[in-house]
LOMIVO-936385 format. One record per residue (C-alpha): x, y, z; residue in one letter. Coordinates in steps of 0.25 Angstrom, whole numbers, padded with zeros to 4 digits, always signed. Example, Ala and Ser with C-alpha at 12.3 -4.5 7.8 and 13.67 -1.06 7.14 Angstrom:
BEGIN
+0049-0018+0031A +0055-0004+0029S 
This chain:
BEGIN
+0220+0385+0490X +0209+0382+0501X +0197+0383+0491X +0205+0373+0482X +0206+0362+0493X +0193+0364+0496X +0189+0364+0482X +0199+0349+0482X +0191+0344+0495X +0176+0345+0489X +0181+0338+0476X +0186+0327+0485X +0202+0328+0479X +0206+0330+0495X +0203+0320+0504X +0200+0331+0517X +0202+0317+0528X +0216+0317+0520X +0217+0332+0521X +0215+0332+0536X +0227+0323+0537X +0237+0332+0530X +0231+0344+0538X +0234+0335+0552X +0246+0330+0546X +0253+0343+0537X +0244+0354+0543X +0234+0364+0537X +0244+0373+0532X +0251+0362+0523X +0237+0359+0515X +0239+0363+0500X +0237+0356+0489X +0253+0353+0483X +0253+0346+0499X +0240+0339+0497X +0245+0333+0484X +0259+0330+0490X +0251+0321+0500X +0240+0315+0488X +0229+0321+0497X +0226+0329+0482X +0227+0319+0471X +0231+0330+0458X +0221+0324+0448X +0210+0324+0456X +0212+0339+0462X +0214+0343+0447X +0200+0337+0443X +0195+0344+0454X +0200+0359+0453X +0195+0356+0436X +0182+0355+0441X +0182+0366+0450X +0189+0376+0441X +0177+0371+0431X +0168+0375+0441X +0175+0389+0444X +0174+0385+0459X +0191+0389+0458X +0200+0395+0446X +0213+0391+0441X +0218+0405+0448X +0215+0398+0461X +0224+0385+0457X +0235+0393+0452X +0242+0396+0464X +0240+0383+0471X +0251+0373+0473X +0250+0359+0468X +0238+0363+0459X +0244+0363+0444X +0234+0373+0435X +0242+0367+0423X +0238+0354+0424X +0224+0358+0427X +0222+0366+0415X +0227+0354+0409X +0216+0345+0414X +0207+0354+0411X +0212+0355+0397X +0210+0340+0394X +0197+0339+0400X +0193+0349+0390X +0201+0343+0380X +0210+0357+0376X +0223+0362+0376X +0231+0365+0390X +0239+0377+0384X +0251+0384+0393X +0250+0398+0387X +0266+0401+0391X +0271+0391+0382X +0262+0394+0369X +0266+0407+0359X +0252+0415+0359X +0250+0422+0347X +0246+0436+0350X +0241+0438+0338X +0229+0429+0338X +0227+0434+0354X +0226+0449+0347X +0214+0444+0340X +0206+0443+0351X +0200+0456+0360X +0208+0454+0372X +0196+0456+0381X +0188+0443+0377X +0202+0436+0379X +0204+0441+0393X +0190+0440+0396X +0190+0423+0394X +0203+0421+0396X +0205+0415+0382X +0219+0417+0376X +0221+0413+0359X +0235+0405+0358X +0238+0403+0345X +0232+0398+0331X +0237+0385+0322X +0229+0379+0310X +0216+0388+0312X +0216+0385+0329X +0215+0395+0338X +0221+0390+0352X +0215+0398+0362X +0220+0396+0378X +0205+0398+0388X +0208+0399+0403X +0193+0393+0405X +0191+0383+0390X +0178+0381+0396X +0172+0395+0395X +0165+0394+0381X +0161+0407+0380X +0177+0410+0381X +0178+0401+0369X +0167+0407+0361X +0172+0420+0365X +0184+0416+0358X +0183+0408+0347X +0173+0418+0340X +0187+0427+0338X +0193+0414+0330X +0184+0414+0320X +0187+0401+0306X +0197+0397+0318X +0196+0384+0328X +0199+0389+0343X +0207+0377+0352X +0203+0381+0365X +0213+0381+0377X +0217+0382+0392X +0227+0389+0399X +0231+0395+0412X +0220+0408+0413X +0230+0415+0421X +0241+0414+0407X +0228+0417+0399X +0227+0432+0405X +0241+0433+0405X +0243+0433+0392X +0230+0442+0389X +0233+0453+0399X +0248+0454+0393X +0241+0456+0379X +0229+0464+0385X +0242+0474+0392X +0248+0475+0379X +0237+0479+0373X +0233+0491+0382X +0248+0495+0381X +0247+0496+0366X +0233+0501+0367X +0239+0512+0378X +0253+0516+0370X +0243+0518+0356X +0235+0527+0365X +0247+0536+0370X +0251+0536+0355X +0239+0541+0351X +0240+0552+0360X +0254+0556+0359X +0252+0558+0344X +0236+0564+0345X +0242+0575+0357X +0255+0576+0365X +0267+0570+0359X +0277+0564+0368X +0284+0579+0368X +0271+0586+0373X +0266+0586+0389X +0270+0572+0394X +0260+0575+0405X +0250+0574+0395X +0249+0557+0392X +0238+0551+0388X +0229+0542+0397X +0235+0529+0390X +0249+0532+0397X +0243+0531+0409X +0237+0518+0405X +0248+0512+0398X +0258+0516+0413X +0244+0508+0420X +0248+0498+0410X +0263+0496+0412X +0262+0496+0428X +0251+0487+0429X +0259+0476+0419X +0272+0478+0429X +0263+0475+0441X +0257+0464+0435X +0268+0457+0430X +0276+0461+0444X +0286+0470+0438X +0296+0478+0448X +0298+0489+0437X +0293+0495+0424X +0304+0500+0414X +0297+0510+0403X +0309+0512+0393X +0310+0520+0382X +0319+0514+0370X +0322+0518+0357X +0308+0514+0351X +0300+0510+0361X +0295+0510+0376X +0298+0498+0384X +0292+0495+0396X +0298+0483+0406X +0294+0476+0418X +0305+0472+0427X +0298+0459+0431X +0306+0449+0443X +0319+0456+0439X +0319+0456+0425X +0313+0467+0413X +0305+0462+0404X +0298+0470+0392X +0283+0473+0393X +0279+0483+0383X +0286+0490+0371X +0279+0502+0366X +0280+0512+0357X +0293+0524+0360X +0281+0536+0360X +0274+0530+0372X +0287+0531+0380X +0284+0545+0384X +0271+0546+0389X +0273+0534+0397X +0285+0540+0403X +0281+0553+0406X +0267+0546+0413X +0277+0537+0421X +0283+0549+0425X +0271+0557+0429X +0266+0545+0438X +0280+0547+0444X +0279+0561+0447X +0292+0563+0437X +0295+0575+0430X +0290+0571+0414X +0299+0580+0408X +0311+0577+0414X +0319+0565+0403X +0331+0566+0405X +0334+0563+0420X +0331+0551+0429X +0318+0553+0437X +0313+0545+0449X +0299+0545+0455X +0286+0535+0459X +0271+0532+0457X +0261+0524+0464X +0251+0516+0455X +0240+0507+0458X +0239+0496+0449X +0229+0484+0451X +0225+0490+0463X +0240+0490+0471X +0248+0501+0474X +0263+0501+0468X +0272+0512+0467X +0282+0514+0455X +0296+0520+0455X +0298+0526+0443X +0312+0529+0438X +0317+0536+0425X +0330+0537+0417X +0330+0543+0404X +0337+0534+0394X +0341+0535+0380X +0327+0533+0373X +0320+0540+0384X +0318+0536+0399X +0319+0524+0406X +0306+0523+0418X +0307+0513+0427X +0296+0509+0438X +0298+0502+0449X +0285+0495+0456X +0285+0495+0468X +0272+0487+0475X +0270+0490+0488X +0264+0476+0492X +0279+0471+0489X +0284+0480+0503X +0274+0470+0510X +0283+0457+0505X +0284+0448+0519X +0300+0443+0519X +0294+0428+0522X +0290+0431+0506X +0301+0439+0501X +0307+0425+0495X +0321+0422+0508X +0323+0408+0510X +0320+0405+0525X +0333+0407+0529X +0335+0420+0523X +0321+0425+0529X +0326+0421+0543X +0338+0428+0542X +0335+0441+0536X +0321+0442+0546X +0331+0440+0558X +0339+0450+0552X +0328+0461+0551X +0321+0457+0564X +0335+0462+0572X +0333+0474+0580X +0345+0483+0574X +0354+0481+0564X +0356+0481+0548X +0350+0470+0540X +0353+0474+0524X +0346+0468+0512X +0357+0466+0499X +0355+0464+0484X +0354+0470+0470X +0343+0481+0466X +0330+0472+0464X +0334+0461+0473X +0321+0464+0482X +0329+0470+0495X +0319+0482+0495X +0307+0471+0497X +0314+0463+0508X +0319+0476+0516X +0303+0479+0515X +0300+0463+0519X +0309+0465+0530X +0302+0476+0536X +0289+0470+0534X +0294+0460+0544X +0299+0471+0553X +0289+0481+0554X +0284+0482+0567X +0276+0495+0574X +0287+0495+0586X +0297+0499+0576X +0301+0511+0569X +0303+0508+0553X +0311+0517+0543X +0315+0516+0530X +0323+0522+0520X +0321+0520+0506X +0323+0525+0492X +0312+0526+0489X +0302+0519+0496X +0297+0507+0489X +0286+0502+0497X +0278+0511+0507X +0277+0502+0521X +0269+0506+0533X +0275+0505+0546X +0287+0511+0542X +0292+0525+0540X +0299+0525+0525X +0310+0536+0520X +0313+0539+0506X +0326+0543+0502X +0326+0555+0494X +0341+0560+0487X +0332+0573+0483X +0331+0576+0499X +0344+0573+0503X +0337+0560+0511X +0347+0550+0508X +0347+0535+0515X +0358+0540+0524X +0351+0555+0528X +0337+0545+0528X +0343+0535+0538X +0348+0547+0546X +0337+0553+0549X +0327+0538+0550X +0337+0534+0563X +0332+0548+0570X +0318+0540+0568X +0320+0531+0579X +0318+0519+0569X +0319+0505+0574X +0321+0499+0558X +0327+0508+0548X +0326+0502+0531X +0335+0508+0522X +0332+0505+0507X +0346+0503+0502X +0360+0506+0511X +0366+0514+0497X +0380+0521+0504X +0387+0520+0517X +0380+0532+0525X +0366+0524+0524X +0373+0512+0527X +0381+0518+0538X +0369+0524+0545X +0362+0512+0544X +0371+0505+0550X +0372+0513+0562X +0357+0511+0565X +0358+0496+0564X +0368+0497+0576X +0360+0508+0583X +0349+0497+0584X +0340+0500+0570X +0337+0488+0561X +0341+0493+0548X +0337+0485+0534X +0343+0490+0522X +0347+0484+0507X +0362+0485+0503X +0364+0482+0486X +0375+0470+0487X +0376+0456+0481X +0374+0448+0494X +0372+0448+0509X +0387+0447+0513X +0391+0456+0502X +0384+0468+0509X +0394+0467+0520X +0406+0470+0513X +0396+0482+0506X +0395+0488+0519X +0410+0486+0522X +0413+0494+0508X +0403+0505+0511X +0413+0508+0523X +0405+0503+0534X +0414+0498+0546X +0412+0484+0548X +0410+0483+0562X +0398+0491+0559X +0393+0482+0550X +0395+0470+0559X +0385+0476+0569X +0374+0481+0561X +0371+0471+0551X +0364+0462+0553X +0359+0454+0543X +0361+0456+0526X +0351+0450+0516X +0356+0447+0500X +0345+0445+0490X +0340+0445+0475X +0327+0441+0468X +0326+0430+0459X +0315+0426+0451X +0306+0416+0453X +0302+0404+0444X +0288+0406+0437X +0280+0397+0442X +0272+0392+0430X +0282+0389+0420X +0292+0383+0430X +0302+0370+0427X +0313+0365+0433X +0327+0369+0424X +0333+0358+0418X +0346+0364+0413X +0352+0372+0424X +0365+0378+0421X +0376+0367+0428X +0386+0380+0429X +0374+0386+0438X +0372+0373+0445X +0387+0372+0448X +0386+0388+0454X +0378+0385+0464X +0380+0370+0466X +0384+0368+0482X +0368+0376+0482X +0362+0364+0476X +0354+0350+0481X +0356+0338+0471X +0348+0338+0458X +0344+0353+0460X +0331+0356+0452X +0329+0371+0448X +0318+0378+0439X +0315+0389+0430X +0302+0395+0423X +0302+0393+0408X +0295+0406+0407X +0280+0408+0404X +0268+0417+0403X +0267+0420+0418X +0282+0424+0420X +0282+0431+0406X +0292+0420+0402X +0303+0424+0412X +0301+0410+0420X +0301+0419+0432X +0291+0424+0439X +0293+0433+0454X +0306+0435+0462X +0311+0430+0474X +0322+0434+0484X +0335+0425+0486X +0343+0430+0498X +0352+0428+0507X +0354+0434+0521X +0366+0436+0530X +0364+0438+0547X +0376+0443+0553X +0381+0434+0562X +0391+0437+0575X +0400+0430+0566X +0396+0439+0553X +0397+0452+0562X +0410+0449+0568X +0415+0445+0552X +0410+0459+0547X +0416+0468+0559X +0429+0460+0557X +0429+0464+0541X +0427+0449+0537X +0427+0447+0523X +0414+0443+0514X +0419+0429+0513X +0423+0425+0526X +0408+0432+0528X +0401+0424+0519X +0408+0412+0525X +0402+0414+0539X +0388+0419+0534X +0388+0404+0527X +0393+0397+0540X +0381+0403+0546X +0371+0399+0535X +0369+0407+0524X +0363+0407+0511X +0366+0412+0500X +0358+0420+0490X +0362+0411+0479X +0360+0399+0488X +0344+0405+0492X +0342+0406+0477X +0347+0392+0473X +0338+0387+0483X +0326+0394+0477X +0330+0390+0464X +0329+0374+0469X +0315+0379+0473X +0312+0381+0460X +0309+0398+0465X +0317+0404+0455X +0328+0399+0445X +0342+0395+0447X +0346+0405+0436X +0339+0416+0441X +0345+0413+0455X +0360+0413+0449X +0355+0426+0441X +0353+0434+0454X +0362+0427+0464X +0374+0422+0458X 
């Protein structure tokens, strides 16, 4: 952003006496360019002018507007548009046709950013991400030969997504005809699986790199009745990728299992086991799962990105006042602090956020986990194993004979674990674990049904965390919803301001027409007072519980989601959908 006021102070757009003023007056840290606009220092038509002129001059690309607040790249494509007197085209609302895109070599597209839309009366409508590169155009237009080309411009970033999803199809076409081939010129699918040819290597490359691009937490490869199916479980939800042809399900599944150090032969049991891959130059590691099914075998992978173990909890998405409470919690010396939800509501990621924030070379660090997601240094990890007889309970054991100061325990499962660490949050260990219930208040009453006394519980707990993940609005196709459901409204209706505004995505390119694009965590934490402790030792019942816990300011998940939903973060639907 520094380059760009810079780039604003030559052209003369920002007065720098007037700039001086605000620093004096706001401070150095509140310059950026929605602020500057707030207080007319930057007048919008001029700055526009000015970034035109530089983008012209390649001095700054669009890719460096983009990210920038109070800086609207549709408008300046706009202007740019009427200056050259063509077409402003948003490539999410028009229908391509794929078949006049197919006509072109796919390099020449991707190597001048030129997409073909569509054709009416003998016009070809072609979308540029640089109109003003005439060897493009020539490029082009030789390809549309007795045919007029109507020259476009659209968002570059739109442009190459659109030609890399058709460039990845394809490869995967190019790749399963490959395996064909080879199946029917040598092995068949009955011969040595072992022996797959190269373009199933390729084709996994392929699948793995697509699912990191388009941030997947898991791969499904399915076989069905007449084809293979592979899906991306994408911010929560599955969506279809590629369907190919039945005969390329068995080598893909018996590579997939060779990465995994799985036994190929073995279809009829469940198999479990793990690869480490380097794709675009990071490191992830994938959990591979199997489960034979009626048309074959079901393989699941699990990414796991080992950058995620390094998310700060400031950016894990808690309103302020959650953040304080659960970072009081965890910074007590001894005691148990749980984190509650549903599979996949992200309580692995905070546990690791929360000892991110704890680590310390004085202390001692162990955890328990099964298996271990993401490898941390510092600390000294276990992995539960059923094979061995290492159970979380014989595990937990045999760590407290470790002299460890903070123990993690990847999921409290019965009452021995839950037992054992109790008993080392009231020896003096800080224990942080993850317990499946529907809320924070909730996972006393679990506790109490797992048969552990209450007085126990009133002394070693100190602090529970509910959460869930929702998912955010996309941000280029955002508006704000016009007809929100009144029996919603009336739901949650003692949560609202007057005239509440809220906001959805309409669904384009970028989020592959979901509206949605990233998740984020709506939570809710419970401290345990004096007042909670004495409730719980005393057998107090969940309502007379939740009571107190709201005389003494808490908030609700639902109540942290609304609010996000008024911030126009994610959608009131989707808020009702996961915390209702």
């Amino acid at each position: 952003m520094q380059r760009v006021l810079d780039i604003l102070i030559d052209n003369g757009v920002i007065d720098q006496s007037k700039l001086d003023l605000f620093i004096k007056k706001y401070g150095e840290e509140r310059v950026n360019i929605e602020n500057l606009i707030k207080v007319k220092i930057i007048n919008i038509a001029q700055m526009e002018e000015a970034l035109i002129k530089e983008l012209r001059l390649h001095t700054i690309e669009m890719d460096d507007l983009e990210p920038i607040h109070g800086i609207d790249t549709t408008r300046i494509l706009k202007r740019i548009a009427s200056n050259l007197d063509i077409k402003y085209i948003e490539i999410n609302d028009i229908d391509i046709d794929y078949k006049l895109v197919e006509r072109l070599p796919l390099k020449q597209l991707l190597r001048y950013n030129a997409l073909p839309l569509y054709v009416q009366d003998s016009v070809v409508t072609v979308a540029f991400a640089n109109p003003s590169d005439f060897e493009a155009k020539g490029a082009i237009e030789r390809f549309f030969r007795g045919k007029i080309m109507e020259i476009a411009i659209a968002k570059e970033k739109m442009i190459q997504k659109e030609l890399l999803k058709l460039k990845t199809n394809e490869e995967v076409g190019e790749f399963s005809e490959d395996i064909k081939h080879d199946l029917t010129e040598g092995a068949s699918e009955t011969a040595d699986d072992s022996k797959e040819s190269p373009a199933v290597l390729k084709l996994i490359e392929t699948i793995l790199k697509t699912a990191i691009d388009g941030k997947a937490s898991d791969i499904h490869i399915e076989a069905t009745e007449h084809n293979c199916i592979v899906r991306y479980r994408v911010d929560g939800m599955l969506q279809e990728y590629f369907k190919l042809e039945k005969i390329i399900f068995g080598p893909l599944a018996s590579r997939t299992k060779l990465l995994s150090n799985l036994d190929i032969a073995e279809k009829r049991k469940p198999q479990d086991g793990r690869f480490t891959q380097i794709v675009d130059g990071n490191v992830y590691d994938f959990r591979v799962s199997t489960l034979p099914t009626l048309f074959g075998e079901s393989i699941v992978m699990r990414i796991l990105d080992k950058s995620k173990a390094l998310v700060k909890l400031e950016d894990a998405g808690m309103n302020s006042i959650a953040y304080k409470k659960f970072t009081k919690g965890i910074k007590s010396p001894y005691g148990i602090m749980l984190v509650t939800g549903p599979t996949g509501s992200g309580k692995t990621t905070t546990l690791y956020g929360a000892l991110n924030a704890i680590i310390d070379v004085k202390d001692k660090i162990i955890t328990v986990e099964d298996p271990v997601e993401y490898q941390m240094s510092g600390i000294q990890q276990v992995q539960v194993s059923a094979n061995t007889g290492l159970t979380f309970a014989a595990a937990l054991r045999s760590i407290l004979r470790q002299d460890p100061d903070k123990i993690m325990i990847g999921e409290i499962r019965d009452q021995e674990t839950l037992r054992i660490a109790i008993e080392a949050a009231l020896t003096g260990h800080l224990v942080l674990s993850t317990l499946h219930t529907n809320d924070a208040i909730s996972a006393i009453n679990r506790m109490q049904d797992m048969g552990i006394e209450d007085y126990l519980l009133a002394g070693a707990v100190i602090g529970i965390q509910g959460q869930r993940l929702v998912r955010k609005i996309c941000e280029v196709c955002k508006e704000e919803e016009k007809d929100v459901n009144p029996d919603n409204l009336k739901e949650i209706a003692h949560y609202l301001p007057k005239n509440p505004k809220f906001y959805k995505g309409k669904g384009c390119a970028v989020c592959n027409n979901s509206g949605y694009i990233g998740r984020e965590m709506i939570s809710e934490v419970l401290l345990i007072s004096e007042e909670l402790s004495t409730m719980i030792a005393n057998g107090a019942s969940k309502e007379k519980m939740r009571e107190q816990a709201y005389k003494e300011g808490f908030i609700t998940m639902l109540q942290d989601g609304v609010n996000k939903a008024l911030q126009g973060k994610t959608s009131l639907e989707e808020v009702l959908r996961v915390a209702r």
